[in-house]
Each structure stands twice: as structure tokens, then as C-alpha cells.
N, C-alpha and C positions, 0 to 999 in steps of 0.2 A: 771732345765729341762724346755723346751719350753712349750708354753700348747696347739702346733696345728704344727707340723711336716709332711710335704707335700713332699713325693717323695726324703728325704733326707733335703729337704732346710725347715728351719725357718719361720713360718708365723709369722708377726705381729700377735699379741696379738686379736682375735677377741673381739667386743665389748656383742657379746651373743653368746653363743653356749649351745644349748639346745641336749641333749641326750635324746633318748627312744628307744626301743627295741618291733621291730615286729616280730610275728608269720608267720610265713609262714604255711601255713594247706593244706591237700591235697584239689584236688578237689571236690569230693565229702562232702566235711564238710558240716554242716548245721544241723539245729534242723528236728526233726522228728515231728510225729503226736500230738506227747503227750508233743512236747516242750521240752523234751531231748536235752542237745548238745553233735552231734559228731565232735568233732575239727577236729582229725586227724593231729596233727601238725606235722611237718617233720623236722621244726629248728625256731632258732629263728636271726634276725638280726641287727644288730644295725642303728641308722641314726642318727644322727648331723644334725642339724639346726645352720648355720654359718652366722653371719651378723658382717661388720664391718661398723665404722660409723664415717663420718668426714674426710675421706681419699682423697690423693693430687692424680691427671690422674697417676704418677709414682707408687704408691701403688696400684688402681686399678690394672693397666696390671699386676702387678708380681703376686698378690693374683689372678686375673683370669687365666693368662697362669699358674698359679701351678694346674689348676684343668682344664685344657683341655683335656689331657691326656685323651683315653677313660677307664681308670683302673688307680688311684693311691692308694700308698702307705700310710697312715693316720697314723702317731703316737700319742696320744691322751692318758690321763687318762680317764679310762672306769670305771664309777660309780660298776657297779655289779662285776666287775673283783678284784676293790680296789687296784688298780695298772695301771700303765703306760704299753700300747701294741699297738702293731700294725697289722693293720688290712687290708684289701683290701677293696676301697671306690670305688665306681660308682659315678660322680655329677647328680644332675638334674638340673632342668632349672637354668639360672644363671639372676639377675638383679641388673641393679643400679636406685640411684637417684640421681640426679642432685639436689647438693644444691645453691651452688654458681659460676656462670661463668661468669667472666669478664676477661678485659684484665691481669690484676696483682694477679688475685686467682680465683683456681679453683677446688672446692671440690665438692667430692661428698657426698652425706646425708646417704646415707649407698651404701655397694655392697655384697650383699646375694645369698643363694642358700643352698640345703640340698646333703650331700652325705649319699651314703645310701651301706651296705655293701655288697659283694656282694655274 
């Protein structure tokens, strides 16, 4: 099995993908007088931290356009699941760096960004 399935298609293999899981809490959450906490939580959801590193302009574009989409499809092993699932992903900001640009190679030093569930 893949370890990062975008919309149906295959990613390369990222070089970090970090998992954690956010609360989402009503409005009103917050500590009281007495330093109490009322969460309020309503769900919780997942986010991915994606960086791949060392990649040629061809790898860029394909791993960018897999996550333009404004909604993809993520299939992914999910630590607290203990299983392989798929999931609905939102991206946020997306970057690259520039490693090496000459005329005969040209790599990038990573190309990152977080999806986050939605």
C-alpha cells in the first residue's frame, strides 16, 4: 500500500509526514473565574504536515496540482485509527525551495504544506 494516496493517484513517497489531531470546541469554550475548563468540544480532526525534499520541477507540479483541488480525497494510515482510511483533506498554504537551478539540474530542497480535515 501507498503511504499518501491523493484523489486516486499515487504520491511519491513524502520525505516527512507528521500527523496530529485537532479539537474543534464551541465558541464559548474557555476557562471561568475559578480557572475551570469548559471545552465544549463538538469533534475532533485530523492534519498532515507533508514535505517532500530533493525533488526534479516534474515531481513538483504533479504533487502540487494533486492538492489544488479545493477538497481532496487523502488516503493515508491514520495512527489512532491503526488502519489505512480515507478521509476529506482541505490544503493550506503551499511552498517550495529552491535547491539547485542551473542549466542541467534543477531541484527543489523541499515542496510542503499541511492538509487539514475537513
Amino acid at each position: 500500500m501507498a503511504m499518501l494516496i491523493i484523489d486516486g493517484v499515487t504520491m511519491p513517497a513524502p520525505s516527512k509526514l507528521d500527523w496530529s489531531i485537532q479539537d474543534v470546541s464551541i465558541g464559548e469554550s474557555g476557562r471561568d473565574d475559578t480557572g475551570y475548563m469548559f471545552k465544549g468540544r463538538v469533534t475532533s480532526k485530523r492534519k498532515l504536515v507533508l514535505e517532500w525534499a530533493g525533488k526534479d520541477p516534474v515531481t513538483c507540479k504533479a504533487v502540487l496540482e494533486a492538492v489544488q483541488p479545493e477538497y481532496i480525497e487523502v488516503t493515508y494510515f491514520d495512527p489512532l485509527m491503526g488502519e489505512t482510511t480515507t478521509k476529506t483533506f482541505y490544503t493550506g498554504d503551499r511552498s517550495t525551495k529552491v535547491k539547485i537551478w542551473s542549466e542541467n539540474n534543477k531541484i527543489f530542497e523541499t515542496i510542503s504544506f499541511d492538509i487539514i480535515e475537513r
